[in-house]
N, C-alpha and C positions, 0 to 999 in steps of 0.2 A: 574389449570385454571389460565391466567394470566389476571392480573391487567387492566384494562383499562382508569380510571382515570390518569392525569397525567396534575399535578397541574403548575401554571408558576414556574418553576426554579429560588427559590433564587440568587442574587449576588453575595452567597458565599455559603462554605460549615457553617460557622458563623450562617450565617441566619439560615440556615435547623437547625441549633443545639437548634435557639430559638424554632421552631416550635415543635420540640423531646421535651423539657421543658415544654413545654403546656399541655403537655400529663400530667394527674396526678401519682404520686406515687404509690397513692391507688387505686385500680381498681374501672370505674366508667361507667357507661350504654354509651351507644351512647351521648345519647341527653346530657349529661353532660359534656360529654367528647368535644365535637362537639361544645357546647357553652363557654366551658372552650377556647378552640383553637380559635372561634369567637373575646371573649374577650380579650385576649390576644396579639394574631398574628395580631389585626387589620381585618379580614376577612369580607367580604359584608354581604356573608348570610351562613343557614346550610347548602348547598348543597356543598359549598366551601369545608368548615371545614371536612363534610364525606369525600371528597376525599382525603382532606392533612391525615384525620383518616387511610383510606384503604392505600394510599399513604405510611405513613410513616409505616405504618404494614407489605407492599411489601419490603422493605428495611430492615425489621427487628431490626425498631427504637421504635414502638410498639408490644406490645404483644395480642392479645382476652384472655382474661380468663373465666373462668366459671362467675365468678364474672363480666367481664367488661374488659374495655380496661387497661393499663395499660404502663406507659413508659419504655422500655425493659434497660437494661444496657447495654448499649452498648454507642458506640461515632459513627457518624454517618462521619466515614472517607471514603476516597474516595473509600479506597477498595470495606469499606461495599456496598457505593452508587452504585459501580459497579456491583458487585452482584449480588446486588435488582432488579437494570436495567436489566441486561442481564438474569437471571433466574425467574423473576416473572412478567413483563411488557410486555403489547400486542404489538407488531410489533418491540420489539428491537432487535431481530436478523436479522430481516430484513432491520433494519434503518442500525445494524452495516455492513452486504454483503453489502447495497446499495453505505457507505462508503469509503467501501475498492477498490469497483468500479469510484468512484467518483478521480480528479484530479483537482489540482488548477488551471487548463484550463477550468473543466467542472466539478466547485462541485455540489455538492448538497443541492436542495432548500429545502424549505418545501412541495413547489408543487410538485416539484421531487419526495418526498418523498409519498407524497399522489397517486401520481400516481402508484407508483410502489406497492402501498399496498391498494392499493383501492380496490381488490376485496377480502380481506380477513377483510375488515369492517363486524360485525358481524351485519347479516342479520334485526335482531329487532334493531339494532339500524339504521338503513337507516328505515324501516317503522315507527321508531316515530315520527325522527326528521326529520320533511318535509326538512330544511335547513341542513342535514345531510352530504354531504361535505363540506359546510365552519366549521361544527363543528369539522372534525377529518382533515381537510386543519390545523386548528387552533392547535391541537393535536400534530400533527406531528411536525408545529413550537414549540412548547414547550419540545418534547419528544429531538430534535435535540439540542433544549438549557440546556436539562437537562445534555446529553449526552456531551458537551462539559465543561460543571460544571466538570466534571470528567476524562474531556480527553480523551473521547472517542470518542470523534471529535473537528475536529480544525477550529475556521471561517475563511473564506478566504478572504479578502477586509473588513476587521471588521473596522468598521465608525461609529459613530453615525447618520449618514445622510443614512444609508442604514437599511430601517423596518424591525426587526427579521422574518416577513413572506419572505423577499427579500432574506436574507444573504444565501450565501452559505457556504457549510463545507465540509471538508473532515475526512478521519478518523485520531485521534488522538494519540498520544506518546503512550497511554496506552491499545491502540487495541491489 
């Protein structure tokens, strides 16, 4: 089953290393683990923290143990990150055909992207969240940011005057 969380994409792979850090040594329950990452990483609230928890579990930057979560050894390079991405994360194989389709005439947005995987949105989650397309509209722009943290896509007119739900991309070096 893959992943569906997918938290904003650090500035670097730097940053995700802080967030892998947060993780304790010693294995520790959720809620520990969860407010440990709150305290640390800066994070709003616990719903945050579970998903950078699940998050960095998909990547294989954390471990579950019988015991509790645990920070895995590992270094959270871009190989790994790719990985994560591509074998444990909802719609990344779709994000990646979408990009290989896409051209720096005609990249790929994050609406783009929503569209084209809009109907493989899993079913309970459109009858929770009455607002349930701008939540995976929103998804998508992060999953495309993460996606280019690694190369796996490249922004095309990358500006700061153009909103990450605007930018387009196409596929990256490392496709």
């Amino acid at each position: 089953m893959r992943l569906k969380p997918v938290p904003e994409p650090p500035a670097d792979l730097d940053a995700l290393r802080e967030f892998r850090r947060a993780v304790p040594l010693v294995p520790g329950d959720t809620d520990d683990c969860c407010a440990r990452l709150r305290r640390r990483c800066d994070l709003p609230d616990r719903q945050t923290a579970n998903d950078w928890l699940a998050f960095l579990r998909a990547l294989d930057l954390v471990e579950e143990t019988a015991r509790g979560f645990v920070r895995a050894d590992a270094e959270p390079t871009p190989e790994r990150v790719r990985e994560g991405l591509r074998e444990e994360v909802l719609l990344v194989p779709e994000a990646l055909a979408a990009l290989d389709a896409a051209s720096p005439d005609d990249p790929l947005t994050a609406a783009d992207l929503f569209a084209a995987t809009r109907e493989r949105v899993p079913r309970h989650d459109r009858a929770r969240d009455p607002d349930w397309e701008a939540t995976w509209r929103d998804r998508a722009a992060r999953l495309l940011g993460w996606l280019a943290l690694v190369d796996l896509a490249a922004p095309v007119g990358d500006g700061p005057d153009i909103p990450e739900s605007e930018r387009g991309y196409v596929a990256g070096d490392a496709v």
